[in-house]
N, C-alpha and C positions, 0 to 999 in steps of 0.2 A: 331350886336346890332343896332335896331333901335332909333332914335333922333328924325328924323322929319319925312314928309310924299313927295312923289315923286308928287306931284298936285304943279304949281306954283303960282296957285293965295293965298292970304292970308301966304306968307313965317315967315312974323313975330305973325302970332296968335298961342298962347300957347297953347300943347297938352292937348285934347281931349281923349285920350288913358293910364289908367297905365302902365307902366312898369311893369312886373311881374316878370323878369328875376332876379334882385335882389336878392325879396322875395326867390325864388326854392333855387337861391345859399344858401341863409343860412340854409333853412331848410334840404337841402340835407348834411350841415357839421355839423349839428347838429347829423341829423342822424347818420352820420356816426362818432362822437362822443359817442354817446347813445349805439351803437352798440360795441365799441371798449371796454367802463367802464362798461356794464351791468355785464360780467361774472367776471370782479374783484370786484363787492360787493357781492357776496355769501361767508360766510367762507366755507371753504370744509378740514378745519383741522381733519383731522383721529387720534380719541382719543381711543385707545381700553379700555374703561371702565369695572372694576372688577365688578364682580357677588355677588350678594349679597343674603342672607339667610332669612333675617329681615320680617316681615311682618308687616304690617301699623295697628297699631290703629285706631281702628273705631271712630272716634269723632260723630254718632250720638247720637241724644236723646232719651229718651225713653216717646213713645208715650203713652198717658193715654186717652183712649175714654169714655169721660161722657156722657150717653144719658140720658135724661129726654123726657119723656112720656106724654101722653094728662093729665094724671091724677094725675101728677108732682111726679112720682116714677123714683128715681133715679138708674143709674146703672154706675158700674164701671168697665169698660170692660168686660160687660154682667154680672158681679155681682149685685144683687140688693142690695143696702146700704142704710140705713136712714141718712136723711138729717142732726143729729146729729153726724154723723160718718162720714163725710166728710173732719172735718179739720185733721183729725186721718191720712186718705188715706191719702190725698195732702201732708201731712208733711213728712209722711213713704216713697211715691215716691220721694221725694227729696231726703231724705237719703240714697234708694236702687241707685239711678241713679248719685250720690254724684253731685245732682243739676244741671241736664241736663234733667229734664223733660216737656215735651209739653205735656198742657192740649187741647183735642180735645174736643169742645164740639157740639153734635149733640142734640138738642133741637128742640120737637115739633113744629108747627106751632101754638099749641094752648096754647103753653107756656106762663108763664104771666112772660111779661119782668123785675119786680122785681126779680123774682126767678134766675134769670139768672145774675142782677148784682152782686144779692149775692153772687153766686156761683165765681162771679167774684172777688168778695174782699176778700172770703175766699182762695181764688189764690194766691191770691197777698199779705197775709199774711203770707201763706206758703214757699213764696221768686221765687214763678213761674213767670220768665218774658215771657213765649213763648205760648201763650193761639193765639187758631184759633177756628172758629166754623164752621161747616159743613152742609153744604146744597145739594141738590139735584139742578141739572140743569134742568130750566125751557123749558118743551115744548114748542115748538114753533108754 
């Protein structure tokens, strides 16, 4: 280990030089710390797990696609329905799906955005929380 330097002028002026030797010692006991606990934190307990018959319920929803047209005719997954007969559908898909239905709504661009909140609060009267609207991606 080095202290000082072998020149004799200037014996009492303060190194100019880090030490580095220190710093390696710890990081090499570190290492070799790191190296020694790394493979005791994995558990590698061997559980032989039984086989099971069961098959999972589907938790999804059932999708309802509302399109409206330039000429505001409605359709309910390609059925055409009057805009009278709508609270009828929305209520009936709640009951068929026991209130797990998503209303998809694909709407014109020439759509008049009253028509569409409407459709919206007859939604939300029928107890639909999961409403999305569908658009095309715009060329670029």
């Amino acid at each position: 280990m080095s202290f000082g330097n072998f020149s004799s002028n200037n014996r009492n002026a303060p190194m100019s030089e880090i030490n580095t030797t220190p710093l390696v010692d710890v990081m090499l006991v570190l290492l070799i710390i790191f190296i020694v606990t790394a493979p005791l934190l994995t558990n590698t307990v061997s559980i032989n797990l039984p086989n099971s018959k069961s098959v999972a319920t589907p938790d999804a929803p059932d999708v309802v696609n509302l399109s409206i047209n330039d000429k505001g005719k409605m359709f309910w997954n390609e059925l055409e329905i009057n805009r009278k007969e709508l609270p009828k559908f929305l209520s009936q898909a709640m009951i068929d799906s026991k209130g797990k239905t998503e209303l998809h709504i694909r709407a014109d661009r020439e759509t008049k955005y009253f028509k569409i909140t409407e459709i919206m609060s007859e939604a939300q009267k029928a107890g639909i929380v999961k409403l999305g609207f569908v658009s095309k991606v715009a060329d670029k």
